[in-house]
N, C-alpha and C positions, 0 to 999 in steps of 0.2 A: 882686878884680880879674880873674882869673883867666877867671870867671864870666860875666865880663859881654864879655870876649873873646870865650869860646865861645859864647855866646849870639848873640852878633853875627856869627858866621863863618858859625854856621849859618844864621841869616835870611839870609844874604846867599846863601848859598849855595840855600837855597830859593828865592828870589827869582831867582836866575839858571837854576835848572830849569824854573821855571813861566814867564817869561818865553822859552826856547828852546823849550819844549814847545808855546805857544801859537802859534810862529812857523810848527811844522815843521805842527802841526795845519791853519792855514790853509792850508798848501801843500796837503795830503793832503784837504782838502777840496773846493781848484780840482781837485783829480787826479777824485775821482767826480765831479764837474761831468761834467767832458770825459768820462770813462765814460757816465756819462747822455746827454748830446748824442750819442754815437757812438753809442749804443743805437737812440735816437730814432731817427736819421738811417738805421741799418740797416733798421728797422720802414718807413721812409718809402719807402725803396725795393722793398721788399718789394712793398710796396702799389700804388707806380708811380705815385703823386699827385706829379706833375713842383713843383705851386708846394706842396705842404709840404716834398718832397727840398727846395727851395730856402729854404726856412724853416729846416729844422733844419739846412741848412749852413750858413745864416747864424751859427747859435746853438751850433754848432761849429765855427765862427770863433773868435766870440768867448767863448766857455768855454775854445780855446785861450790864446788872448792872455793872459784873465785869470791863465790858469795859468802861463807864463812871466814875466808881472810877478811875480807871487807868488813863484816860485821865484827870479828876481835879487832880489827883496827881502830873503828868507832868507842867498840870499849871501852880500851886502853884510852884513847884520846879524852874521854870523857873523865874515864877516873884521874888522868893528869892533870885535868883541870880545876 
């Protein structure tokens, strides 16, 4: 009986790492998005091409965005727990 406790504590408990770890991953992945678009966006002006500056703003918009969804999602999943 014992056995089948421990056994069970521990899946569960693996199961609750690789589910957290998968969350924070997503988040640290929107994070180099937004690194890369900021990148982009530096190159862009470098260059002084006004409509791709406007392109990679765009795209540093929304690589932010993404990246605060991502992180209230984490959050939230976190305080559920």
């Amino acid at each position: 009986m014992k056995t089948k406790q421990l056994v069970l504590a521990l899946s569960m408990a693996f199961l609750a790492t690789t589910t957290f770890v998968a969350c924070d991953s997503k988040k640290e992945n929107k994070a180099e998005e937004v690194q890369d678009a900021q990148e982009d966006l530096n190159e862009a002006r470098a260059e002084g091409d006004t409509s791709e500056i406007r392109d990679e703003k765009a795209d540093l918009d929304s690589a932010n965005k993404e990246y605060r969804d991502a992180a209230k999602e984490a959050r939230r999943d976190s305080l559920d727990k």
